[in-house]
N, C-alpha and C positions, 0 to 999 in steps of 0.2 A: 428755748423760749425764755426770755426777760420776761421779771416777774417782779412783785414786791414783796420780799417774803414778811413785811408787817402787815400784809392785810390778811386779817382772820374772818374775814368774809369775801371768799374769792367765785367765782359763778364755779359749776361741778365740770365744768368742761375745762376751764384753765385750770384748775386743778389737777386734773386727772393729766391730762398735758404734761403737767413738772412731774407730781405725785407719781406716776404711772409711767414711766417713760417706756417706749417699745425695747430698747436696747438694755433695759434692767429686768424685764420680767421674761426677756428672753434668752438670758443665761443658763447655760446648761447648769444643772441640779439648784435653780434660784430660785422654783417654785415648786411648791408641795402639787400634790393633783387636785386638790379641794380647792386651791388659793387660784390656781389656775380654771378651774370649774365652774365655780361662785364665790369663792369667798373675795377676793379681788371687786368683784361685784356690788359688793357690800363693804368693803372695809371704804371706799371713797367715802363714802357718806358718811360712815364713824371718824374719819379723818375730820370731814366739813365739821360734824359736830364739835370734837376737841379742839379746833385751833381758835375758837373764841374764848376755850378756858385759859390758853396758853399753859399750860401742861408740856413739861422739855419731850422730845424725843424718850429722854431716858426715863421721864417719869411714867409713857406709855408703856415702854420696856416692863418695865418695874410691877406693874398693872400685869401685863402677860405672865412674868414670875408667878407672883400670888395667884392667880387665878387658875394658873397649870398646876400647881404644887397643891393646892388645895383638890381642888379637882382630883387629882390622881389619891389624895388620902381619905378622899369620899367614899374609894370603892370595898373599904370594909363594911360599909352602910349595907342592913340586910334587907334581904330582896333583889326587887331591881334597884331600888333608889338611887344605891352607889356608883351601879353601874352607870345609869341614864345622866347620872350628875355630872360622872366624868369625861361621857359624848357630848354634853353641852359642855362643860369647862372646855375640851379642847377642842370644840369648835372655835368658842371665843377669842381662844389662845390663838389661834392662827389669825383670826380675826386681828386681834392685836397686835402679832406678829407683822401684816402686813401693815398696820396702822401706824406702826414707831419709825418704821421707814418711810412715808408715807409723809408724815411729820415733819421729820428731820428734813426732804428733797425741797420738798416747801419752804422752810425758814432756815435750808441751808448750813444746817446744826448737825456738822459731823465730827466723829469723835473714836479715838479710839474705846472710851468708855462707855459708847453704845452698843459696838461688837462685841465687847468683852462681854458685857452683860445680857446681849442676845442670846450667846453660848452657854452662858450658865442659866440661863432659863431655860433649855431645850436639854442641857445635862439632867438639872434637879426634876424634871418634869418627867424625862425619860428614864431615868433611873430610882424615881419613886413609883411608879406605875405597876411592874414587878414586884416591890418589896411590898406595896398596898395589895395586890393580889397575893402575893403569899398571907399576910397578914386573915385576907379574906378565907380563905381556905380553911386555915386557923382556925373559923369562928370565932376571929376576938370584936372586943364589941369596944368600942370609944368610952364605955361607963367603967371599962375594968383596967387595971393596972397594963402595963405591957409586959406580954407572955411571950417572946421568942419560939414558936414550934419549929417542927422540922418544916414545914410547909413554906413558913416564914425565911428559914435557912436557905432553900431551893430559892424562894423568892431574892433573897439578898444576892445569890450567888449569878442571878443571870442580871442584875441589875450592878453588880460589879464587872460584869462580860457588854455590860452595853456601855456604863463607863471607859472598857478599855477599847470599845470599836470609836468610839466618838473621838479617844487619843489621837489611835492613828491615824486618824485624817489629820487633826492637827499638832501632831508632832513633825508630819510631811514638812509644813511651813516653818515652823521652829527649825527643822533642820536644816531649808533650803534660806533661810535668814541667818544663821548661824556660821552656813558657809560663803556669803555674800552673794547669791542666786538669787536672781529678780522671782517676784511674786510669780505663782500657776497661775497662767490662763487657765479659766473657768470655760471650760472647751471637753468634750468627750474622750478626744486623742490623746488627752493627758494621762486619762483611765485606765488606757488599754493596755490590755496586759502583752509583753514582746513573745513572750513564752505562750507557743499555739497551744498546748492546752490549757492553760490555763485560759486565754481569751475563749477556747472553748466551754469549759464550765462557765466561763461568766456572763456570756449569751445564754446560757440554757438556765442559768437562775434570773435571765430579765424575762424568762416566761415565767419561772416559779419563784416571785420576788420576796422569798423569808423572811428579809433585809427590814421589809416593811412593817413585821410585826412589833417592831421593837422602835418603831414613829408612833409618836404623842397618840395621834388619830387611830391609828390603827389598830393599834391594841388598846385601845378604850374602846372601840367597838370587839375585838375581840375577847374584850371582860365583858361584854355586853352580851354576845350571843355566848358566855360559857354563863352568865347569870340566870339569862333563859333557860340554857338546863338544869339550873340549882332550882328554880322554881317549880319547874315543872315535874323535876324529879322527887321536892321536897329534900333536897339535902345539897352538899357542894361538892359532886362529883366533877359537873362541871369546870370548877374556876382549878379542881384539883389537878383534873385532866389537863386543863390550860397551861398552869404551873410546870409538868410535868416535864411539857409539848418542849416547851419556850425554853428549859433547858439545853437540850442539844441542838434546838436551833441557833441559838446566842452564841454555844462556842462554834458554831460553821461557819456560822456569819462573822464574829470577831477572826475569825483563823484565819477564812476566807478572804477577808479585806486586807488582813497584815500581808497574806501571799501576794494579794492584786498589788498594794503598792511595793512590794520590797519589786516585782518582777515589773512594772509598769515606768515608763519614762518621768516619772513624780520627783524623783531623786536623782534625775540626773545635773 
């Protein structure tokens, strides 16, 4: 659909038309399950609002960073605060997530330095989440120096395990640009693993998807129901047990995805 991408005041429906296209939001792995749910729902409307500020694409981006990075250092905050602060920050975050792209379709503002920095907002966010939860475990409090525990160490260690599963996805492209191989289709057939068992465990964790704990939303709700039992129990058995969890699930999940792409048609 022909559009003007200088009008910042377009009706919700031509909007949503460019903004929203069916053939973007129905890319295999393009949508989160919230974005897909509701949050899609609502991000149109935060779109309609920003484009009379004229705010780049990148400066939404930019908005999603700080507000996920923040959000996820809130969760040393005691009580629930932390928690609750970091289930609305990564609400928002996806909010704005969908909102920079959104933006950008509209005023036709694409860049390599929007992806770029799409990725390192979904890195820092994903891989602060963990260390803020170890942190939380800790007991340290925002008014005191910074105290490194063991809690915090476990914390660092599955958030350097979710840094290296986010690699491997994209070192896949690094290496298939390296070798002058056209971009992956964003397709499921790409995923699959050739090696039968391995496609077999990897159906059997899309019923038990671990994978998930270690996305922005998820495990901010998951600090969220281990903060309920600090409360409840009066102490952070909780966030401890969480920490504990999240370790050997991180390196399953990191192992798990190196096996799925070295065996899957990703690298051919």
């Amino acid at each position: 659909m022909t559009h003007d991408p200088t009008d910042d005041r377009p009706t919700l429906a031509t909007l949503r038309s460019v903004a929203q296209p069916p053939e973007h939001i129905a890319r295999y792995n393009a949508e989160h399950w919230a974005g897909a749910l509701y949050i899609r729902h609502l991000s149109i409307y935060v779109t309609r609002l920003l484009l009379p500020t004229h705010i780049t694409p990148n400066g939404v981006t930019w908005l999603m960073i700080v507000v996920g990075v923040l959000g996820a250092l809130a969760l040393p905050l005691p009580g629930l605060w932390g928690p609750v602060v970091a289930v609305v920050a990564m609400q928002v975050q996806i909010l704005l997530d969908c909102s920079d792209g959104e933006v950008a379709r509209w005023r036709q503002r694409f860049s390599p330095a929007g992806i770029y920095l799409d990725r390192v907002g979904h890195y820092l966010t994903e891989a602060t989440i963990p260390f803020a939860l170890g942190l939380r475990a800790d007991a340290w409090s925002w008014r005191e120096p910074l105290d490194v525990g063991g809690w915090t160490v476990l914390g660092l260690i599955v958030s350097v395990l979710v840094l290296l599963n986010k690699a491997f996805t994209d070192l896949v492209h690094v290496a298939r640009a390296k070798t002058g191989r056209p971009m992956l289709e964003d397709v499921a057939a790409t995923a699959r693993s050739r090696v039968s068992g391995m496609a077999a465990v990897r159906r059997a964790f899309g019923y038990v998807p671990i994978f998930r704990a270690f996305i922005a939303l998820e495990a901010s709700l998951l600090a969220l129901s281990a903060g309920i039992v600090d409360v409840v129990r009066g102490d952070l058995a909780g966030t401890q047990w969480l920490v504990v969890i999240l370790v050997p699930l991180a390196l399953i999940t990191a192992a798990g995805h190196l096996l799925g792409v070295l065996t899957s048609s990703r690298l051919d």
